[in-house]
C-alpha positions in Angstrom: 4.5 -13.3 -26.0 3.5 -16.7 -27.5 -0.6 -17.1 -27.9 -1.9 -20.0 -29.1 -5.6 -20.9 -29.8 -6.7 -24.6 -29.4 -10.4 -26.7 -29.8 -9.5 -29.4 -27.4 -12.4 -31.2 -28.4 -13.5 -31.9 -24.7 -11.0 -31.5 -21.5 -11.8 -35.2 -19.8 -10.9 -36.7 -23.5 -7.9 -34.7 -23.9 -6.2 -33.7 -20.6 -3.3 -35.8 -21.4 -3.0 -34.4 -24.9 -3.1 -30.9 -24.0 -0.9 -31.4 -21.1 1.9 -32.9 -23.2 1.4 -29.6 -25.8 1.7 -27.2 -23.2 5.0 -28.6 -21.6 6.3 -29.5 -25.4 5.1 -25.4 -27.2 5.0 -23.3 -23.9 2.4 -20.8 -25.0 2.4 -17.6 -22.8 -1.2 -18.1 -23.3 -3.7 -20.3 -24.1 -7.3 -19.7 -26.0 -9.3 -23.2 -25.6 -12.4 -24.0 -27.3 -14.8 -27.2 -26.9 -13.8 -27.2 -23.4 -17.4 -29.6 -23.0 -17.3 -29.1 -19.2 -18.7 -27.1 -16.5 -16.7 -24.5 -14.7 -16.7 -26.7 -11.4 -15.4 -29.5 -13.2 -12.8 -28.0 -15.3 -9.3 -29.6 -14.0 -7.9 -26.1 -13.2 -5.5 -27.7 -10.7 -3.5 -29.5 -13.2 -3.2 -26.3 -15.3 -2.9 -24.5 -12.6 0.5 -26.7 -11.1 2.3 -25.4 -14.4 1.6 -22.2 -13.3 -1.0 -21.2 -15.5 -3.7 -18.8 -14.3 -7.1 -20.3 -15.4 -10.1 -18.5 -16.3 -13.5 -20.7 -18.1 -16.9 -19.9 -19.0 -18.4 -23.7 -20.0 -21.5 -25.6 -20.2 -22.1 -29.1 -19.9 -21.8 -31.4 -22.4 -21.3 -29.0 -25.4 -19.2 -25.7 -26.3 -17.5 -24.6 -23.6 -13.8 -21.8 -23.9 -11.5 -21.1 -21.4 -8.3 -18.8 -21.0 -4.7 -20.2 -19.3 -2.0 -17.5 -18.9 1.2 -17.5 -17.3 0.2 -14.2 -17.0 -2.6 -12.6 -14.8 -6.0 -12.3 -16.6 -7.5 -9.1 -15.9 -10.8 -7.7 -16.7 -12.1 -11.0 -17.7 -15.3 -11.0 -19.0 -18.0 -13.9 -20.2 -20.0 -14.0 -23.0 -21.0 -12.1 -26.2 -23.7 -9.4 -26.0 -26.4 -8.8 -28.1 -28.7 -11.9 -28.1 -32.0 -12.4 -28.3 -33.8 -12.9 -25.1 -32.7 -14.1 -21.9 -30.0 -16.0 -21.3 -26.5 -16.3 -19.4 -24.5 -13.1 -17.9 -27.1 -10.5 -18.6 -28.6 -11.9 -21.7 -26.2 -13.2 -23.3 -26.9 -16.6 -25.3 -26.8 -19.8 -23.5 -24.2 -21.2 -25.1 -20.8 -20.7 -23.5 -18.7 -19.4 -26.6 -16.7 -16.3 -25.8 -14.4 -15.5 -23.0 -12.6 -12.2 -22.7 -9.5 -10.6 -20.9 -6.4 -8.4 -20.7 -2.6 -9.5 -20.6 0.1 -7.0 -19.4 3.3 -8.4 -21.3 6.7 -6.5 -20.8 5.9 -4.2 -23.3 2.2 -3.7 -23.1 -1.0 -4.8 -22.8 -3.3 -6.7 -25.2 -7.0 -7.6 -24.8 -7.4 -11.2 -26.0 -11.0 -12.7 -27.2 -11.4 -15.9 -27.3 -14.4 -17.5 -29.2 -16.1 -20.8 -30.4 -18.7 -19.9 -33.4 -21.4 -21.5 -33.8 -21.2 -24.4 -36.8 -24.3 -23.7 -38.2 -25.5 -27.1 -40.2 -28.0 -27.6 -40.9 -28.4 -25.0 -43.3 -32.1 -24.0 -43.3 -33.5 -21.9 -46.0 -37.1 -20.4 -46.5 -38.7 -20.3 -49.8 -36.7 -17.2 -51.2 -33.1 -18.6 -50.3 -32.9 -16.6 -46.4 -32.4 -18.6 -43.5 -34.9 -19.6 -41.7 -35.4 -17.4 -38.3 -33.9 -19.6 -35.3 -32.7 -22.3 -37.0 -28.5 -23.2 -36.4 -27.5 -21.1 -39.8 -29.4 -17.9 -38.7 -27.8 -17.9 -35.3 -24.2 -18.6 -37.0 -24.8 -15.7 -38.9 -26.3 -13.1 -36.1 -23.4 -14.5 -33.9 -20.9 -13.2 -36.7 -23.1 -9.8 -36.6 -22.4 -9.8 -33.0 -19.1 -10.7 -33.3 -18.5 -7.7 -35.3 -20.2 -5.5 -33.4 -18.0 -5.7 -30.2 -14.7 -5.6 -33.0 -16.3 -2.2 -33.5 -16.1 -1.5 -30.2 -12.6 -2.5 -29.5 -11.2 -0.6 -32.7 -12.5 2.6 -31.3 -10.7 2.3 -28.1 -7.4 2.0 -30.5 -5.8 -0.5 -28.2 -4.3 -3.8 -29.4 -6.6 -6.8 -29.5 -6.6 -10.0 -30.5 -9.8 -12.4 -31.4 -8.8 -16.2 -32.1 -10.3 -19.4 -31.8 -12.4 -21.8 -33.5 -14.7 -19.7 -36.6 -16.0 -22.3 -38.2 -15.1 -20.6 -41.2 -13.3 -21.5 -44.4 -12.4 -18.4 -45.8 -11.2 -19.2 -49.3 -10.8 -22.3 -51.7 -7.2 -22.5 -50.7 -8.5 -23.7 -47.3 -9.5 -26.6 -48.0 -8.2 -29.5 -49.5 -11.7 -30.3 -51.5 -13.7 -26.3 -51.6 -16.2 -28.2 -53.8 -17.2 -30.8 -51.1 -17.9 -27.8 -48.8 -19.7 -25.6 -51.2 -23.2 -25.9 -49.6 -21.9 -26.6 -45.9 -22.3 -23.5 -43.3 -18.7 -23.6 -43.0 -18.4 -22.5 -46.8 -21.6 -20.8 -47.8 -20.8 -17.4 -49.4 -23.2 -16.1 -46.5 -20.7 -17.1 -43.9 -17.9 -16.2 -46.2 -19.6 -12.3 -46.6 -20.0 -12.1 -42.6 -15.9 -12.9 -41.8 -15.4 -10.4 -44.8 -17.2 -7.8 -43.2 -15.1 -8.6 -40.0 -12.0 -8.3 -41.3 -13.0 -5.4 -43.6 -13.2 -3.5 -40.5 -9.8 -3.8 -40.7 -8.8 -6.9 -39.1 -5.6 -8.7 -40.2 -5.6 -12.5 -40.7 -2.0 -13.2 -38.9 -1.6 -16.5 -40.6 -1.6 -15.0 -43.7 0.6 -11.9 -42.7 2.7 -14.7 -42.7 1.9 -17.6 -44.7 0.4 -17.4 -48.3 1.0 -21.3 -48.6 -2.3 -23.5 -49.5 -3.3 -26.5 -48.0 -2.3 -25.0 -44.5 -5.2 -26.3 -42.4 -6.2 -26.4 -38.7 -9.0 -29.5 -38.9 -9.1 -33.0 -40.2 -12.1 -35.1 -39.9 -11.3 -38.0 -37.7 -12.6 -40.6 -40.7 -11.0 -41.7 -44.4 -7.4 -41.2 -43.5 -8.3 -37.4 -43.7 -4.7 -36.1 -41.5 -2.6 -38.5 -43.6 -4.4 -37.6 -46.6 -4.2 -33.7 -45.8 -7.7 -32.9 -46.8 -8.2 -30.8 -43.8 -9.7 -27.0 -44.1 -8.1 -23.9 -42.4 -11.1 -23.1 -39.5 -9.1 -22.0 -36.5 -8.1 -18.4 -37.1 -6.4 -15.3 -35.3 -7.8 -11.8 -36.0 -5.7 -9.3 -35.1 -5.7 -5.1 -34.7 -3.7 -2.8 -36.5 -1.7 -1.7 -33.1 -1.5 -6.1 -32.7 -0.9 -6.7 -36.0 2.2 -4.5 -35.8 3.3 -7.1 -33.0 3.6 -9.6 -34.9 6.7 -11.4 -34.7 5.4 -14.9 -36.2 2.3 -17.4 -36.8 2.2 -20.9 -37.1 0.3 -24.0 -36.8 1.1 -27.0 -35.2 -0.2 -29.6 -37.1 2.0 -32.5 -36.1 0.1 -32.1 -32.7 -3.2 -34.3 -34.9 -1.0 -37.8 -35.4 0.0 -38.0 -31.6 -2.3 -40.1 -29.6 -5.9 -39.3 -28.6 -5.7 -35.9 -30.7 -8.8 -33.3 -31.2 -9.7 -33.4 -34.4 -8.2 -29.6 -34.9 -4.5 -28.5 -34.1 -3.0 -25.4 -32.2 -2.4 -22.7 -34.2 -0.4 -19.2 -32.5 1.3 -16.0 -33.1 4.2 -14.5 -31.3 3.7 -10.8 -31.0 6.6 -8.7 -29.4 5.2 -7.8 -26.0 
């Protein structure tokens, strides 16, 4: 079974784009992020003609993830608990970033979680170096608290499980081109760094490197300074997997010739192949 993750940087922009990728990588599934489109007006018929099933939770304007599957979705579920206050689904957080549901492969099933988290720049600091409560950084970092809470959850139900998407995280220098131009970004900060620590310490496996240990293997180029032809891109887009997935794992890989077609997001697809 062939997952791929994907930040489209907004569906009306990039229809075409991801059209041409699915037809050219035929993912079994699909994990989109930046969808920037409200469920009414998400093109599901197109998706839906190639005979992908098409599950979103979006917003308008900003954010925004959505699921395509050759495979039925079950169990689908919409948005990350544990927020503060009221918001969408049942108090979760306004912002559409997290999608969930099962896939029953030929082997087995796997529940897939797809996330957008948030960026967090500005970083905001109080007087003794914490961030300040509310601002972008402190909801970055609660998110990831979140985030790891519901890993928790999924770990004790010993079934395999994927979490992918966009993370907004660089997790070491050797994902990114420049790690000193990034030192004080949210992206970077060793804050941000300690939270996906503390995910994968739960023991989470990175797939990428379960198969790749190569530097300079990134996901995102800025869209100014010649940064794809240049390669100073930074490794953001990441898959998280179980033990019982991890032990699935056939392959990983990122697309990156995907970022010098026309129109491209500014990130690339990256997937795993896991033997289900």
């Amino acid at each position: 079974m062939k997952i791929a993750s994907f930040n489209i940087n907004g569906i009306k922009a990039r229809v075409g784009a991801l059209t041409d990728w699915l037809k050219e990588a035929e993912p079994d599934v699909a994990i989109l992020q930046e969808i920037k489109s409200m469920d009414e007006n998400f093109p599901r018929e197109i998706f839906e003609d190639m005979g992908y099933n098409v599950e979103t939770h979006g917003q308008k304007s900003f954010n925004g993830v959505a699921l395509l599957s050759k495979l039925p979705l079950e169990d689908v579920t919409r948005g990350l608990a544990g927020a503060e206050g009221n918001g969408r689904d049942g108090g979760d957080d306004e912002e559409a970033r997290y999608i969930e549901a099962t896939v029953v492969g030929d082997k087995g099933a796997i529940r897939i979680c797809g996330l957008y988290l948030p960026n967090g720049n500005p970083v905001d600091l109080d007087s003794t170096g914490q961030p300040v409560p509310g601002s972008k950084y402190d909801y970055k970092l609660k998110w990831f608290d979140r985030l790891t809470a519901r890993a928790q959850e999924l770990l004790a139900e010993e079934q395999p499980f994927l979490m992918a998407g966009d993370y907004n995280l660089i997790p070491q220098p050797e994902d990114a081109k420049r790690p000193e131009a990034w030192k004080d970004d949210a992206l970077f900060r060793l804050e941000s760094r300690t939270k996906f620590r503390r995910l994968t310490a739960l023991g989470l496996y990175d797939a990428l490197r379960l198969r790749n240990s190569a530097p300079e293997t990134f996901t995102f180029w800025d869209y100014q300074a010649g940064a794809f032809q240049k390669n100073d891109g930074i490794r953001i887009d990441h898959f998280l997997l179980s033990p019982q997935a991890a032990d699935l794992l056939t392959d990983c890989q990122i697309d990156a010739h995907v970022r010098a077609k026309d129109k491209p997001s500014d990130h690339v697809p990256i997937w795993v192949d896991l033997d289900l």
